[in-house]
N, C-alpha and C positions, 0 to 999 in steps of 0.2 A: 504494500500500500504506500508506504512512506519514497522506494524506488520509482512508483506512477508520477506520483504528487510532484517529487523531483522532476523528471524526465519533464514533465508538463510545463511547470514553471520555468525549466531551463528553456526551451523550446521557447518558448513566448519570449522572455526577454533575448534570446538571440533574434529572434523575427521582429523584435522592436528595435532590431540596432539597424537593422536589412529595411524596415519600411516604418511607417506611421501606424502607430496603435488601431486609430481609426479603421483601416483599410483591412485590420488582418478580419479572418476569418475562425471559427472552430478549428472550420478545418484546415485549414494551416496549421494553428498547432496541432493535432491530431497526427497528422501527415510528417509533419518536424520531428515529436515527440515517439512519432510508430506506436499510437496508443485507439483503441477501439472507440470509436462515437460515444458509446454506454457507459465504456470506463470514464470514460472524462465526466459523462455525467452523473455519475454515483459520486463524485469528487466536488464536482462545481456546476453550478446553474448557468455561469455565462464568464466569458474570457474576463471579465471585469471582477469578478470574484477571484480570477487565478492570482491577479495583480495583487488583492486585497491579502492574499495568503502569502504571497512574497514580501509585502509589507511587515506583515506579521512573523514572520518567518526570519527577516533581515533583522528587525527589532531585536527580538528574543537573541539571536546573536548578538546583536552588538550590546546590548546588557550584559551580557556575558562579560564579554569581552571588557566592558568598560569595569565592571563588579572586578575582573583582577586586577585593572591595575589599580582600582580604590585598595583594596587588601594588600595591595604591594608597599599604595603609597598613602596612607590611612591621615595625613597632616594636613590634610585643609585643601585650599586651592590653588594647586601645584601648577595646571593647565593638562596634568599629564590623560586625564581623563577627554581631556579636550581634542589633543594630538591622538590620543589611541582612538577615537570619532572619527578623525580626518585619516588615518592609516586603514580604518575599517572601512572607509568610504575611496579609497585608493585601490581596496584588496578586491572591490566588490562595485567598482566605475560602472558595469552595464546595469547592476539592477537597479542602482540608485538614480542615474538617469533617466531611467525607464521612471522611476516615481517621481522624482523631481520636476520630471515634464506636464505634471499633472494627464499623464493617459489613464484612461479609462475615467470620465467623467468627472474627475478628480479625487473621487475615493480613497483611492490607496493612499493620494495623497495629504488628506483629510484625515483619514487613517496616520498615517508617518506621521505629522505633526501632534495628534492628538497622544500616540504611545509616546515621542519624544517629551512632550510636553509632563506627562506621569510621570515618566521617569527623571525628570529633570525635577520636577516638585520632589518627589520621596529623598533625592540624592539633597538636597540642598535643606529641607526640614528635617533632615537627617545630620546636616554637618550644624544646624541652629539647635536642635536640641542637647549635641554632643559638646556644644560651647555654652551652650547655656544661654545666649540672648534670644532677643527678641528681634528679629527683622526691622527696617523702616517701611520696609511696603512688602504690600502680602507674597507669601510665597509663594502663591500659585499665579499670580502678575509675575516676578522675576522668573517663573519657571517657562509662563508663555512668551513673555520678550526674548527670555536668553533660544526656548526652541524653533523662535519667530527667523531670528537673527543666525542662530548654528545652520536652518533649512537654507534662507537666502542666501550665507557665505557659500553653502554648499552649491545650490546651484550654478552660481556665479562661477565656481571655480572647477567642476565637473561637467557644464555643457559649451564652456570656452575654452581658447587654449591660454591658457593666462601664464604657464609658463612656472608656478609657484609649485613646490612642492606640498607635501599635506604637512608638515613640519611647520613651512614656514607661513602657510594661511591659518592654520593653528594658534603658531603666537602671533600673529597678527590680528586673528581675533580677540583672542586673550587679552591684547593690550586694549582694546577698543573696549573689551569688559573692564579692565583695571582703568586706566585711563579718561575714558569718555568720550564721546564722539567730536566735542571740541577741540581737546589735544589731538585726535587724530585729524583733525582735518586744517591746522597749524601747517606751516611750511618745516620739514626735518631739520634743526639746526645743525649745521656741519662742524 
């Protein structure tokens, strides 16, 4: 079951690197993936749900992934949680595009902000209760602007060729969070 799901989902974001979400078909992926009409639909009601599982799918990963390096680096806001986002989103260029573009209705990507957004609240009500203060603004405002702002870097920098590694758009976000958006838009002093 879990080898269809795969196959399926792979199949579709490779056929959204090849053409426009819009345009594909079932069967295209069906025919991509070498998966039965039936099977597809015991799994999914419409290609727009495949995406939606990829979302979910990609998520649950990158929680993972970000959860070790919190356990690595347990001290507050290092950015390291930040760059392992941008390295994850480096490992994983075609499916995050494929979400970023808002295909399929824009669900999945509705989706991806929405689980960025939880996760981004729990990590950071999690590092205020561990310090003991109180926030100045609610934490689920800081959770949605920071997952507002992690999604637009991302796009910006995964459907251009801008030339930037995931390291260094990382701390470049990181400064625009530490700093603010005045300092960053200051001319560099040399």
């Amino acid at each position: 079951m879990r080898r269809t799901r795969r196959a399926i989902r792979e199949a579709l974001v490779e056929l959204c690197a090849e053409q426009d979400f819009g345009s594909l078909t079932v069967e295209d992926v069906l025919d991509r993936a070498d998966v039965a009409r039936a099977t597809f639909y015991a799994h999914y009601k419409a290609k727009e749900d495949v995406l939606v599982d990829i979302v979910r799918s990609l998520t649950e990963d990158r929680a993972a992934w970000v959860a070790e390096y919190e356990a690595q680096r347990p001290d507050g806001f290092t950015g390291n949680p930040l760059r392992s986002i941008f390295t994850h989103a480096e490992n994983n260029t075609a499916v995050y595009r494929v979400i970023l573009r808002g295909a399929g209705d824009g669900r999945p990507l509705r989706e991806f902000y929405e689980r960025t957004s939880e996760e981004a609240e729990a990590l950071f009500r999690a590092r205020a209760e561990q310090s003991g203060e109180t926030p100045r603004i609610p934490v689920e405002l800081v959770a949605r602007a920071w997952a507002g702002e992690l999604i637009g870097t991302l796009a910006w920098w995964l459907q251009g060729d801008t030339g930037y590694t995931a390291d260094q758009v990382a701390a470049m976000l990181s400064d625009l969070s530490i700093h603010g958006r005045r300092w960053a838009a200051e001319p560099a002093s040399g």
